[in-house]
Structures are given as structure tokens and as C-alpha cells.
C-alpha positions as CSV (number, residue, x, y, z in Angstrom):
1,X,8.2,-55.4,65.3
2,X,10.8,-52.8,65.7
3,X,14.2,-53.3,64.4
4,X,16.7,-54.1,67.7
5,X,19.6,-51.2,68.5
6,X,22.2,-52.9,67.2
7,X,20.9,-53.6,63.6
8,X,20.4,-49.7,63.8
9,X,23.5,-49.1,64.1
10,X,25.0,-51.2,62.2
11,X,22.9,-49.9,59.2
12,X,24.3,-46.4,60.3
13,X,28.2,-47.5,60.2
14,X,27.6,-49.2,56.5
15,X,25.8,-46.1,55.2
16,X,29.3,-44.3,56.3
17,X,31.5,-47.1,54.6
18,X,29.7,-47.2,51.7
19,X,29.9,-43.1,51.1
20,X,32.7,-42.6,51.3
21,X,33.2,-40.9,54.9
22,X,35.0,-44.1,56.5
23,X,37.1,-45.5,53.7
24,X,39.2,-48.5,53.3
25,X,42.2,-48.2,55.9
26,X,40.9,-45.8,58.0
27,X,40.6,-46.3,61.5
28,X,37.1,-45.6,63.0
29,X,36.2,-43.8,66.1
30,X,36.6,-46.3,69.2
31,X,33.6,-48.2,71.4
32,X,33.4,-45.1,73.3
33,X,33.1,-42.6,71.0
34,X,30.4,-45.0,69.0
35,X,28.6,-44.6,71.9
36,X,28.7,-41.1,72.2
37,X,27.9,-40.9,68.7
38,X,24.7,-42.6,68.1
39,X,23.4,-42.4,71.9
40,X,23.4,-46.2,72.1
41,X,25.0,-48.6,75.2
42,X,28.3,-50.4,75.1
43,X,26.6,-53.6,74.9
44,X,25.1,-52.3,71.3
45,X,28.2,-51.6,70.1
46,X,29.8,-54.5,71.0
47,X,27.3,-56.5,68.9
48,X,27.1,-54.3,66.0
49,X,30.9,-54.1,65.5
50,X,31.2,-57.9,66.1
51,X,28.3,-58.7,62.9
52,X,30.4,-56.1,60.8
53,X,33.8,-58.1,62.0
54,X,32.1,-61.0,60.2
55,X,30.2,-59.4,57.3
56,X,33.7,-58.3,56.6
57,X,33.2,-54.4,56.8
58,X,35.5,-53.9,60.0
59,X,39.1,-55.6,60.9
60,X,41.5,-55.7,63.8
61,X,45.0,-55.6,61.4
62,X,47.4,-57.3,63.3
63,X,50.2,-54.9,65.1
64,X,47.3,-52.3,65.2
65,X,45.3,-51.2,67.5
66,X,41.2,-50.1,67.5
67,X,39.0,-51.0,64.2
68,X,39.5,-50.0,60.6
69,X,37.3,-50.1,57.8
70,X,38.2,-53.5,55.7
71,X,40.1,-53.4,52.5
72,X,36.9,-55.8,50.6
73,X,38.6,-57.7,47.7
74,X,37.2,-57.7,44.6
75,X,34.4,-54.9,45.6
76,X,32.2,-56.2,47.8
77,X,32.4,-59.6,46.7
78,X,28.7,-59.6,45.0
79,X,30.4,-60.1,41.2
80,X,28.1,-57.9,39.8
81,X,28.5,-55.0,37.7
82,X,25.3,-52.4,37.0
83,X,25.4,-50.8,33.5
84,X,23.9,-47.6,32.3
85,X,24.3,-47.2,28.2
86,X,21.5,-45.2,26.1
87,X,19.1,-47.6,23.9
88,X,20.3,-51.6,23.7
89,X,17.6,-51.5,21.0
90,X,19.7,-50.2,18.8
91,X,23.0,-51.2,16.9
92,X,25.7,-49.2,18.9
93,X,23.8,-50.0,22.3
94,X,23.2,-53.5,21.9
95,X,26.8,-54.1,20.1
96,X,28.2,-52.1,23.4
97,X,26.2,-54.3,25.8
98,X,27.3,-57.1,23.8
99,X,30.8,-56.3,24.6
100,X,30.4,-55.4,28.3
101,X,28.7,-58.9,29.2
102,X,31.2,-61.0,27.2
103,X,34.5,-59.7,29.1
104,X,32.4,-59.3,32.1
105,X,31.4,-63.2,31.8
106,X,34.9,-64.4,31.3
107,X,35.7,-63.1,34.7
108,X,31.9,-64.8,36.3
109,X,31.0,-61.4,36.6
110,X,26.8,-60.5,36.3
111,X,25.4,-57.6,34.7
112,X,22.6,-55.3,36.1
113,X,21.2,-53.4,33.2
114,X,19.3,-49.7,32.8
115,X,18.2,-49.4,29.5
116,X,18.9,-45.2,30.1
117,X,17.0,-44.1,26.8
118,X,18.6,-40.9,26.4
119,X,16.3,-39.6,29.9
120,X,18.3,-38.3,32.5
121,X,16.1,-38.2,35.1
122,X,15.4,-42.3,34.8
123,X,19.5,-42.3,34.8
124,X,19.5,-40.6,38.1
125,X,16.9,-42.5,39.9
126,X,18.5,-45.1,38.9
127,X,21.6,-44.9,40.1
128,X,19.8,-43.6,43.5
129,X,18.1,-46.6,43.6
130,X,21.5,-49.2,44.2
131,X,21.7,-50.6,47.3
132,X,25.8,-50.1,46.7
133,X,26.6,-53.4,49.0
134,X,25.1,-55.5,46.0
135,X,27.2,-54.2,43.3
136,X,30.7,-54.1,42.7
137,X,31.1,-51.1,39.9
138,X,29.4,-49.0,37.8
139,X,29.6,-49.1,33.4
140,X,27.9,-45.8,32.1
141,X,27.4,-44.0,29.2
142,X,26.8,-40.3,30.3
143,X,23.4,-39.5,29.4
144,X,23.1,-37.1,26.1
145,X,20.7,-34.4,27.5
146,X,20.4,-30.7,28.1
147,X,23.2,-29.0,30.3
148,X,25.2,-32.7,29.6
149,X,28.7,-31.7,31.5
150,X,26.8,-30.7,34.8
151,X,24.1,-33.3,34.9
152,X,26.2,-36.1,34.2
153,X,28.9,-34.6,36.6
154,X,25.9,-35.1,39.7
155,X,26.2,-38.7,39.1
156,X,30.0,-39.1,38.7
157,X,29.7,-36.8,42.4
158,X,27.4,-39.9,43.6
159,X,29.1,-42.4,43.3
160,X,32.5,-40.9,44.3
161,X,30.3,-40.9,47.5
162,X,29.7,-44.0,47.3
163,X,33.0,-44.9,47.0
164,X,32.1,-47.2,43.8
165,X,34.9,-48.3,41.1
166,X,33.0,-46.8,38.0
167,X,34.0,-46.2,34.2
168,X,32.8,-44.3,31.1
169,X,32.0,-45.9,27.6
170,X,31.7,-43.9,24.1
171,X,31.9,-40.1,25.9
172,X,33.7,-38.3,28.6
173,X,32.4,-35.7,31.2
174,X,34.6,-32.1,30.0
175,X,36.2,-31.3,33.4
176,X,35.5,-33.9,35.4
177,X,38.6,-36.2,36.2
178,X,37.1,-40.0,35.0
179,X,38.1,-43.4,33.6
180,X,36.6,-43.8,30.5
181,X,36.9,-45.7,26.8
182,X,36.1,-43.7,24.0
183,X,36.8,-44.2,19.9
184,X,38.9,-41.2,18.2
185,X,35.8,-38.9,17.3
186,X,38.1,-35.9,16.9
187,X,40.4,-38.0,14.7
188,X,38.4,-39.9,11.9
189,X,36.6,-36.8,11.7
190,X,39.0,-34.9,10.7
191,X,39.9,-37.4,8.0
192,X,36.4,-38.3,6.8
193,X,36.0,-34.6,6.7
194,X,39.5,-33.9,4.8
195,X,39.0,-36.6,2.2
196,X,35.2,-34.7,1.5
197,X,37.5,-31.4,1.2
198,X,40.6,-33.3,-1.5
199,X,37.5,-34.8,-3.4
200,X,36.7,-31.1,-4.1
201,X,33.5,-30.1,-1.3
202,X,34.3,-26.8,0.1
203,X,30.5,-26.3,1.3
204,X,29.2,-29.0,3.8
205,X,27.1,-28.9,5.8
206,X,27.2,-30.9,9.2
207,X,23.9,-32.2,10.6
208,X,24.3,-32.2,14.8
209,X,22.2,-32.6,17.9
210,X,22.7,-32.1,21.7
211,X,26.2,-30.9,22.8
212,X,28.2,-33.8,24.5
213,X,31.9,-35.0,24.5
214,X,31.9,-37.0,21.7
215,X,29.8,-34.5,19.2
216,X,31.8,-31.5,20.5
217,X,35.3,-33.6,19.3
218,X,33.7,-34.3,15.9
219,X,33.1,-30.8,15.2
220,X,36.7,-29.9,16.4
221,X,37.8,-32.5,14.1
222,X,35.8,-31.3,11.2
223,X,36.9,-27.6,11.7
224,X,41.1,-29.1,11.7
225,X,39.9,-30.4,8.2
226,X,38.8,-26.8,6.7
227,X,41.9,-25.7,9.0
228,X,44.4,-28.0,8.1
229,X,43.4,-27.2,4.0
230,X,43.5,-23.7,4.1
231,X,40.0,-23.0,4.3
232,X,37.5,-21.5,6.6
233,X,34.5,-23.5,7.6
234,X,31.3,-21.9,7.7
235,X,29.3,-21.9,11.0
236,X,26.1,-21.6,8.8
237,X,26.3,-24.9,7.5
238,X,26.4,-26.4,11.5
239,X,23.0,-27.1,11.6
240,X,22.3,-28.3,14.9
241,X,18.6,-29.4,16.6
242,X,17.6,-31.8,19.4
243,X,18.1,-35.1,18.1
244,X,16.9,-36.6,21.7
245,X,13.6,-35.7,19.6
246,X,13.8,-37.6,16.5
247,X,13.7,-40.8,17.7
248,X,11.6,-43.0,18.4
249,X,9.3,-40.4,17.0
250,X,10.1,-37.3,15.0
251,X,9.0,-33.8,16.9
252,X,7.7,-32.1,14.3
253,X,8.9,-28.5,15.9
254,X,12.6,-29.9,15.6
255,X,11.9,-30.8,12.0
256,X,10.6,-27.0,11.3
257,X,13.7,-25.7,13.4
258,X,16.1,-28.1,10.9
259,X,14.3,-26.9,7.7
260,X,15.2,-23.3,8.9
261,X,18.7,-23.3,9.1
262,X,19.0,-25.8,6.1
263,X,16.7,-22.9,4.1
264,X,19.6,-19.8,4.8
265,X,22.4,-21.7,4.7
266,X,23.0,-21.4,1.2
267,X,24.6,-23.8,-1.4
268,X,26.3,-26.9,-0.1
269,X,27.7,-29.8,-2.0
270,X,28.0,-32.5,0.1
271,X,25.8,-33.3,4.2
272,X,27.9,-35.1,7.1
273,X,25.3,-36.6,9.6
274,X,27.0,-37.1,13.5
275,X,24.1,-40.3,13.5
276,X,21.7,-41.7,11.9
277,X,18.8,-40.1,13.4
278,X,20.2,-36.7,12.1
279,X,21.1,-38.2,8.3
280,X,17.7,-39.4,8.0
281,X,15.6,-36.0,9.4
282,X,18.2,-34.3,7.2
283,X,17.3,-36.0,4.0
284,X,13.8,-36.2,4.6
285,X,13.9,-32.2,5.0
286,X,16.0,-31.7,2.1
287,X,13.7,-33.7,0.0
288,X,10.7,-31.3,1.6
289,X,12.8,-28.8,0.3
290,X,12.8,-30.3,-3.0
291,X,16.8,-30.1,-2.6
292,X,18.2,-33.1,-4.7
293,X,19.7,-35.3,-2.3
294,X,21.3,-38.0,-4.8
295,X,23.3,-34.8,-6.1
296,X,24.6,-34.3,-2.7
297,X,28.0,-36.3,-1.6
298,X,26.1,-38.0,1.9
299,X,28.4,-38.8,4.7
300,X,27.8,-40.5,8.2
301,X,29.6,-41.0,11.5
302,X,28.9,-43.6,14.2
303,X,26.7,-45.6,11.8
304,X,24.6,-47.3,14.3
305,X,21.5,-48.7,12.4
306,X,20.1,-49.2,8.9
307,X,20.6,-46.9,6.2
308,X,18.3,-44.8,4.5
309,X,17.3,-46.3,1.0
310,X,17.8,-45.6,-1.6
311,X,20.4,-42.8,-0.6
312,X,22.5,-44.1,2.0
313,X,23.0,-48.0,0.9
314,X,26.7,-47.1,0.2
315,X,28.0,-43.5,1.7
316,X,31.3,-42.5,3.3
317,X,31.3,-43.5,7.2
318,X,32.3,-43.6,10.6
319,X,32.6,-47.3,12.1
320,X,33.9,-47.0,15.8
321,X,34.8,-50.1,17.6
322,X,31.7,-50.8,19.8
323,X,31.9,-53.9,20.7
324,X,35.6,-53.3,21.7
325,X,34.6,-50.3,23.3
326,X,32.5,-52.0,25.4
327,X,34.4,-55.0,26.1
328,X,37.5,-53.0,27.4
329,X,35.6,-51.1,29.9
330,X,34.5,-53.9,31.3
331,X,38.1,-55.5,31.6
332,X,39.7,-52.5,32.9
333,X,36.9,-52.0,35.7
334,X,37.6,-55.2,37.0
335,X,41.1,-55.1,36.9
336,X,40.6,-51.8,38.7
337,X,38.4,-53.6,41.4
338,X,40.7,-56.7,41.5
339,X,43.4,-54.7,42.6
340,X,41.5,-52.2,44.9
341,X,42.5,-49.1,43.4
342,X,41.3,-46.4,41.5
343,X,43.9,-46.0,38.8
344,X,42.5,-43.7,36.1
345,X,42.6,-45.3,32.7
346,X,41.6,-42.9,29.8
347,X,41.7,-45.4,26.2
348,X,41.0,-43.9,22.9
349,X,40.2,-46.8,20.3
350,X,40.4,-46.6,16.2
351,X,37.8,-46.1,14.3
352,X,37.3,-47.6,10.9
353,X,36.6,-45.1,8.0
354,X,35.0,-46.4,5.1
355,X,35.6,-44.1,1.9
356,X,33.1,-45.8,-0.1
357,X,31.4,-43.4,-3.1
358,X,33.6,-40.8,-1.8
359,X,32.8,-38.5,-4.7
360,X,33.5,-34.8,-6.2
């Protein structure tokens, strides 16, 4: 059965509100020019602007004249909100989810949710994949992956087409002008790292994986430590693999690459992990080594899971505030949506640093 003429077009006139090229307030073409435009009769246009009158995509403002695009309040109406963050198997995912549903639910608002594990490409499709009139904003974690700023920055593009409120949770896009809520990585770095420094390490070595927002603040922050003391950190002791590789399973070529720069780095006193997945790969490497680890001062930031016993039952650490990470997003999305705007709201949240067995 094929689909009548004036379904057609009024398919074609959504896909144009819902990118981005007829936005809220602007007047669209008139009947004849519709006509022109998609080679259909006036009687087709008549009937596809009048079902788009009622499905509340076109207006007649009073004291105007011709058809604009509708101002829709609160999105499209739907109350539902798709969210993108890395693993919700784990701590920091599922304390982040956590967050987003509970202020989402005390607005009635529903959550869609892509479990993104750290794959870019299932990211994408994903976000492909939205029929746009169902949703009313977008929650995402930019995806931690090779070439992080420009990939990421394709599906910021998209739904900027889309014309879709959206917001960032735990890292930011370098360059690319976005809400987002993030915890002080720069900051408690710096003081995690300067406290290692006053309790007399002048040699650590920092365990960290794929470039992104947040690990690129950390390692600023940890270089204002050696800066801020009069020392000079040395880029030997960044040790850096793919840490999109150790987990679920450990790739034993990233293990070899890790034992590499760990073997000429020279004598180091105390190891700062950027997550867990890089504290535990680093001790099990030291110990193949036969480097003794309970000699070393062990440090951590974002502590997202269980330690590693016996070694890391009690360490210096990084706590950010997931939960409220997650929970302001979500609040300041649909404020953003409530009002119809698309106010930019950059929030950087405390972390808690825990200075326990903080040791020369």
C-alpha cells in the first residue's frame, strides 16, 4: 500500500524541523513555494500543513502572517531523556546512572539507556538510530577512544543538527563549545600529587591510558605539583598504554607495552594510577618485574571499583562526586529544555581526596 502524498510530505517538513534547517520561530516557505518545492498539489499541502497545525510542529502566531515552525514546550513533549555513559556495570557508571534517573524522576522524566562500553562505533549508531521526535535531550559521556576530540566532536555536530538540548557528564570535548558537568580533575590532582611530593616522593610515576579531557587535566594538574615545588617532572615516568584494553580482559600486547616503559624508567618511589584498570595492570607488572610493590607509596584517582588486595585496601585517592555529577546534568538539561533555550552551563564539582597511608 503506498504511503498517500501528504504523509510524504509531511515526513519531509519534520525531517527539516527536527535538523535544524527550520528552527523554532522561523517562518517557513508559503503554500506555494511548498508546492514548488516538493512537486506536490495545493490540495497536499493543505492537508499536510493542517496535521502538522495539530501535531503541534507549525503555528499561525497571532498578528503574523504565513506559518512558523512551533516553539514545542518542554522538548517535544515525549518526557524522555536518552543517555549515553561508558560501562553501568561498574561503580562510577552505575553511581552516574544512578544520579541521572533520580533527578530525572523527580521531574516524571524516563530514561532511554546505551550502555556505550567504551566503543565508539556502537555510540554513533546509536545516536543515528533516535527517531529525535521521541526524545527530548540527550545525557552523554564522550566516548574514551582513539582520536577522542574529533570523534566525539561528530556526534556533538549531530545532534546540533538535530536541534536536540544535550549535555556532557565526567569529560568535555577540547574545542568544542558544550554544556557539560565535570569534577576538578586538574585540581585534586594537583593536590593528591603535591601532598606525594611534601611526604618526600620526587620520582612517581603516573600510570595513564587513552588521551581524553579528563586524563589530559590530571596530568596538567600533576605537572603544577612538580611545578608549583620547584621541581621538574619526568616524562619517563608517564607511562601511558590503552587502557580501553584491560578490561574486561587484559591484551596481553598492552601489558608487554606497560612492562617496557616501566623497565627504562628508572627508580621511582611511589605509582599514581588515573583508574583502576591501570593500578591493577600496573601492579601486576611490577610484581612480574619482581619490583616490590608494598615498598612503593600506591595512589589512585577516580576510584571506581574494588581495590586490589592486599595492596590497595587503604591508598591515597581520588573520590569525585558521581552521583552528583550525574544528578546535576540531568537537572540542568531539563531546566534548559523547560525554558526552551540553549543556555550553556559549564559546572566543575569537588572532589574528595582521601590522604589515607599517605607515606614518605
Amino acid at each position: 500500500m503506498s504511503i498517500p502524498k501528504y504523509e510524504q510530505l509531511k515526513v519531509s517538513i519534520r525531517q527539516k524541523i527536527e535538523e535544524g534547517l527550520w528552527q523554532a520561530g522561523d517562518k517557513i516557505p508559503p503554500q506555494r513555494e511548498l508546492e514548488e518545492m516538493f512537486s506536490v498539489s495545493r490540495i497536499t499541502v493543505k492537508k499536510a500543513v493542517a496535521d502538522l497545525i495539530n501535531e503541534e510542529y507549525l503555528e499561525h502566531p497571532p498578528g503574523k502572517k504565513g506559518l512558523y515552525v512551533r516553539k514545542r514546550e518542554n522538548g517535544n513533549g515525549s518526557r524522555t531523556i536518552a543517555v549515553a555513559v561508558d560501562d553501568v556495570t561498574d561503580r562510577f557508571g552505575a553511581t552516574l546512572l544512578r544520579g541521572i534517573e533520580d533527578s530525572l524522576w523527580e521531574k516524571r522524566y524516563h530514561t532511554i539507556i546505551c550502555n556505550a562500553d567504551r566503543d565508539f562505533n556502537k555510540v554513533e549508531e546509536y545516536f543515528h538510530s533516535f527517531d529525535y521526535g521521541k526524545v527530548d535531550g540527550i545525557i552523554f559521556s564522550p566516548v574514551i577512544d582513539l582520536e577522542y576530540r574529533e570523534r566525539n566532536a561528530r556526534i556533538i555536530e549531530l545532534l546540533r543538527q538535530k536541534a536536540i538540548p544535550h549535555i556532557l557528564v565526567d569529560r568535555y570535548i577540547p574545542g568544542v563549545q558544550s554544556s557539560y558537568v565535570i569534577s576538578d580533575h586538574q585540581e585534586s590532582a594537583r593536590l593528591l600529587t603535591d601532598s606525594m611530593i611534601r611526604a618526600g616522593h620526587r620520582r612517581i610515576m603516573v600510570g595513564t591510558g587513552l588521551e581524553c579531557s579528563g586524563v589530559t587535566d590530571r596530568i596538567r594538574g600533576i605537572r603544577q605539583a612538580f611545578s608549583d615545588n620547584g621541581l621538574e617532572f619526568d616524562e619517563d615516568l608517564l607511562v601511558r598504554v590503552n587502557d580501553n584494553r584491560l578490561y574486561p580482559d587484559t591484551d596481553p600486547e598492552e601489558l608487554e607495552k606497560m612492562r617496557r616503559q616501566i623497565s627504562r624508567a628508572g627508580e621511582f618511589t611511589a605509582f599514581y594510577a588515573l583508574n583502576n584498570r591501570l593500578l591493577k595492570a600496573g601492579i601486576n607488572t611490577m610484581l612480574g618485574l619482581d619490583l616490590d610493590v608494598r615498598s612503593l607509596q600506591l595512589a589512585l584517582h577516580n576510584e571506581v571499583s574494588k581495590p586490589v588486595p592486599p595492596y590497595t585496601d587503604h591508598i591515597p585517592r581520588v573520590v569525585p562526586p558521581v552521583y552528583k555529577i550525574g544528578w546535576t546534568a540531568a537537572r540542568i538539561l531539563m531546566d534548559n529544555i523547560a525554558e526552551g533555550g540553549d543556555t550553556v552551563s559549564q559546572i566543575i564539582l569537588k572532589s574528595e581526596i582521601v590522604y589515607e597511608n599517605l607515606a614518605p
